[in-house]
ZAMI-438205 format. One line per field, with one value per atom (N, C-alpha, C): residue number from 1; residue in one letter; x, y, z. Coordinates in nm, 3 decimals, always signed. Example, Ala and Ser with C-alpha at 12.3 -4.5 7.8 and 13.67 -1.06 7.14 Angstrom:
# residues 2
resi <- 1	1	1	2	2	2 .
resn <- a	a	a	s	s	s .
east <- +1.319	+1.230	+1.320	+1.285	+1.367	+1.290 .
north <- -0.569	-0.450	-0.330	-0.225	-0.106	+0.003 .
up <- +0.780	+0.780	+0.780	+0.708	+0.714	+0.787 .
# end
This chain:
# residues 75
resi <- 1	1	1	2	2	2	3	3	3	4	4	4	5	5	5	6	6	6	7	7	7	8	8	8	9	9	9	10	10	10	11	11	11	12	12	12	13	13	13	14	14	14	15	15	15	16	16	16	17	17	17	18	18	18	19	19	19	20	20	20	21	21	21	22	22	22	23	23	23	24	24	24	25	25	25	26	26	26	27	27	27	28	28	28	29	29	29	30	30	30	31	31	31	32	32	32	33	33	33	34	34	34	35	35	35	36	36	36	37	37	37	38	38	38	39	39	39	40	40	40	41	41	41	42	42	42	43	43	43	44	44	44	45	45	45	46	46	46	47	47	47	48	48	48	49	49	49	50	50	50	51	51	51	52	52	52	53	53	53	54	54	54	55	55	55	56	56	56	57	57	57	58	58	58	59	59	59	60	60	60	61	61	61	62	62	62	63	63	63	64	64	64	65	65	65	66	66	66	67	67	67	68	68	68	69	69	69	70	70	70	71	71	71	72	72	72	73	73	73	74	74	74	75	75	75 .
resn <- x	x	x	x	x	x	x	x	x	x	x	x	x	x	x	x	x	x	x	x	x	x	x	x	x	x	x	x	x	x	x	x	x	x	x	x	x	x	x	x	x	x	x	x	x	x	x	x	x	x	x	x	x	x	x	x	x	x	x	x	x	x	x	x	x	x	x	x	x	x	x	x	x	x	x	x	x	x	x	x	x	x	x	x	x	x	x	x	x	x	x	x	x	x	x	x	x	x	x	x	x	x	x	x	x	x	x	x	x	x	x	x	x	x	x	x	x	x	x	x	x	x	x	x	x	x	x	x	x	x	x	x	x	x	x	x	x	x	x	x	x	x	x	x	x	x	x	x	x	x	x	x	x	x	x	x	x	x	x	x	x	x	x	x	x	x	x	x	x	x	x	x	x	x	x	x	x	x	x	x	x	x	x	x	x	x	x	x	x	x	x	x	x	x	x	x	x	x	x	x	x	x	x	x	x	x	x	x	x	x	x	x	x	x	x	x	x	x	x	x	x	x	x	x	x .
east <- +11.631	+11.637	+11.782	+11.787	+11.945	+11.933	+12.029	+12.076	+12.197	+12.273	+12.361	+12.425	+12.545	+12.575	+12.566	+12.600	+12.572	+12.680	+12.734	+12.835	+12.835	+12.877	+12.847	+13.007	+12.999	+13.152	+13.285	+13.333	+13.448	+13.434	+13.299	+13.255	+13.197	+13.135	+13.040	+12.855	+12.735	+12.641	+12.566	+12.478	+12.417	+12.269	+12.160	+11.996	+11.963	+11.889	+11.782	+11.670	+11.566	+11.446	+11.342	+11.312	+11.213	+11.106	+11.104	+11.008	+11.099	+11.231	+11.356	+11.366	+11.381	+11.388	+11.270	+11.181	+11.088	+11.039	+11.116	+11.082	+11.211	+11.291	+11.447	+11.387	+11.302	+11.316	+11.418	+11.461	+11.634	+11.620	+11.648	+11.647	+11.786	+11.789	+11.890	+12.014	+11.907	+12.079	+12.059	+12.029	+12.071	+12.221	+12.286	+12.434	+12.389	+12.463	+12.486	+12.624	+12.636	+12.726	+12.769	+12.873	+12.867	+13.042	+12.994	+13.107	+13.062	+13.203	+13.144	+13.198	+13.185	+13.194	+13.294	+13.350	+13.441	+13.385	+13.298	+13.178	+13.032	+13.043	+12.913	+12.902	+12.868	+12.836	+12.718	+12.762	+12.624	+12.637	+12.521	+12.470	+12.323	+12.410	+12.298	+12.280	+12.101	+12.142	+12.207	+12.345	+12.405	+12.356	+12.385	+12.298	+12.459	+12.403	+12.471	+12.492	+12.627	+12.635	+12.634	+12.620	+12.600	+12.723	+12.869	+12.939	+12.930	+12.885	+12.843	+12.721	+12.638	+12.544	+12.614	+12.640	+12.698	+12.790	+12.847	+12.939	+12.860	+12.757	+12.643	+12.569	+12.548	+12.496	+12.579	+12.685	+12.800	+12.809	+12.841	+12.837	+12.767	+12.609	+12.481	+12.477	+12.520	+12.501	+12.628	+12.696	+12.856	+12.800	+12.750	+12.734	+12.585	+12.520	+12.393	+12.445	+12.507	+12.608	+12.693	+12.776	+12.889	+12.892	+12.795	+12.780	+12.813	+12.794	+12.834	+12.987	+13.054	+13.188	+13.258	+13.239	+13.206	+13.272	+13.134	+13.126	+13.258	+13.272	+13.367	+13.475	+13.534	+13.620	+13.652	+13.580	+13.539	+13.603	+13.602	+13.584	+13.774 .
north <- -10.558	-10.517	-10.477	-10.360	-10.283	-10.356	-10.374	-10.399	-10.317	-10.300	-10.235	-10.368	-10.310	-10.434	-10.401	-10.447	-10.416	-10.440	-10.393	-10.394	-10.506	-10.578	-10.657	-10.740	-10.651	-10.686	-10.639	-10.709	-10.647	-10.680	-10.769	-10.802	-10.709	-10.754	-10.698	-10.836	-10.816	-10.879	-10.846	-10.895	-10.883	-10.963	-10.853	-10.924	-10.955	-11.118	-11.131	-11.150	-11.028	-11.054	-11.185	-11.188	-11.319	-11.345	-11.283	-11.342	-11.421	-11.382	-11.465	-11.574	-11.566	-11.702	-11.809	-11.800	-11.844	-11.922	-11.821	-11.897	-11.943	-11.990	-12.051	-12.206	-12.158	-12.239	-12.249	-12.116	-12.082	-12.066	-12.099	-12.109	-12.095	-12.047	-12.015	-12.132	-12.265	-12.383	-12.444	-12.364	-12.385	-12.355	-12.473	-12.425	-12.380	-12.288	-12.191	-12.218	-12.207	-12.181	-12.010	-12.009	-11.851	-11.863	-11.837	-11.819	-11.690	-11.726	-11.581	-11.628	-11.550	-11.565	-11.448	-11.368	-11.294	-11.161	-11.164	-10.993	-11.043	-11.131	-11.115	-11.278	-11.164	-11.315	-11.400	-11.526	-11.625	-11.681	-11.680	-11.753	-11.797	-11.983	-12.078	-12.200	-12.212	-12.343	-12.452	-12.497	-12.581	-12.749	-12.776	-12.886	-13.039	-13.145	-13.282	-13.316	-13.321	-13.417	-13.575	-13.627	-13.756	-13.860	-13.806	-13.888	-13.862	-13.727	-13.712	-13.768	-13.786	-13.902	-14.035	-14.075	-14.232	-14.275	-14.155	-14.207	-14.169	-14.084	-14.087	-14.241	-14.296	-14.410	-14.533	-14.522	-14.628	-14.583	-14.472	-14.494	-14.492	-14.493	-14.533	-14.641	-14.733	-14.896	-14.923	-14.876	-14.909	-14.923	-14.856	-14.725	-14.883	-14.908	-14.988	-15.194	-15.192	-15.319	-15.368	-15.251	-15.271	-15.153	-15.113	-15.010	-15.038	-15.186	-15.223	-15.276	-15.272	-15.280	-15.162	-15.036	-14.913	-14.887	-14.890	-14.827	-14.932	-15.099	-15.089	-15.072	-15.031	-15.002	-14.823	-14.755	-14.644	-14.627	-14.736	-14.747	-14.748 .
up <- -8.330	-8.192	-8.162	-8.082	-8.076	-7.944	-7.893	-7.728	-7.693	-7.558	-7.520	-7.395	-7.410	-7.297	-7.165	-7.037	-6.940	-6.853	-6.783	-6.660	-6.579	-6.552	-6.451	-6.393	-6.295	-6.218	-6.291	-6.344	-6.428	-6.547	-6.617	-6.730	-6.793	-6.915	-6.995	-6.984	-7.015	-6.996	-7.114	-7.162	-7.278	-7.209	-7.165	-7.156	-7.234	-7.248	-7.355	-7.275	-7.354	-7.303	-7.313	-7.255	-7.215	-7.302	-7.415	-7.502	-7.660	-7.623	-7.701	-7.629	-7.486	-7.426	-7.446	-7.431	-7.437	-7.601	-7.691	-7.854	-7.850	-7.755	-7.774	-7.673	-7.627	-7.504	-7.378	-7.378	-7.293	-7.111	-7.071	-6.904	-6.860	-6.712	-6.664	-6.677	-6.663	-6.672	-6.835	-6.899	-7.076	-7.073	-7.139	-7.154	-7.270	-7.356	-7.451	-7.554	-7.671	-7.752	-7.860	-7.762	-7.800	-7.933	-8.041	-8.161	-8.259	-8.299	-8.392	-8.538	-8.652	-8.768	-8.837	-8.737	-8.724	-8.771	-8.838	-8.802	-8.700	-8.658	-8.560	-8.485	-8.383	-8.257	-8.284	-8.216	-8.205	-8.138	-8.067	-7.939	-7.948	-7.968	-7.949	-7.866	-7.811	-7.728	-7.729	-7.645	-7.727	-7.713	-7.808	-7.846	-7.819	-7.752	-7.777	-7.861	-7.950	-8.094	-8.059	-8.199	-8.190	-8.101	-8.089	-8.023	-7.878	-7.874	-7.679	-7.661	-7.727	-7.649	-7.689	-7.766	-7.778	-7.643	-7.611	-7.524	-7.367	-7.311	-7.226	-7.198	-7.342	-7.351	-7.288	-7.321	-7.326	-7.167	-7.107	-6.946	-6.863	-6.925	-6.847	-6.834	-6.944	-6.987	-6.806	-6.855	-6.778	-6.629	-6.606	-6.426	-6.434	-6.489	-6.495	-6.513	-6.548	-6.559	-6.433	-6.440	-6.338	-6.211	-6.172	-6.083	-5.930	-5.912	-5.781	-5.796	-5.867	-5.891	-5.877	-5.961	-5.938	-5.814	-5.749	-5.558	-5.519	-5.517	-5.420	-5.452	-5.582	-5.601	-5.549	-5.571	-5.483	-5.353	-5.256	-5.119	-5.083 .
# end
């Protein structure tokens, strides 16, 4: 599939049609990982590695433990 880019403000835009989204599973609030390999782009859904959830975990536990400590310290 050829694409062309698209104008948008003082950018450039690149459409993917909706039947890519859909075998990506891609929605408007998918964050994205866009790199390249220095001849060609890639853009993929970006995915949580294992120390960003460990540490999600560790401040759910935290926020679920000490959450009313939290707030009045907050105040």
């Amino acid at each position: 599939m050829v694409k062309k880019l698209t104008k948008h403000g003082n950018s450039l835009a690149l459409v993917i049609d909706r039947p890519i989204l859909d075998l990506l599973k891609i929605d408007s609030e998918t964050a994205l990982d866009v790199s390249t390999d220095g001849k060609q782009l890639i853009i993929a859904p970006s995915r949580p590695d294992d120390r960003r959830k460990k540490f999600d975990a560790a401040q759910e536990w935290a926020h679920r433990r000490y959450g009313k400590a939290f707030r009045k310290l907050a105040e």
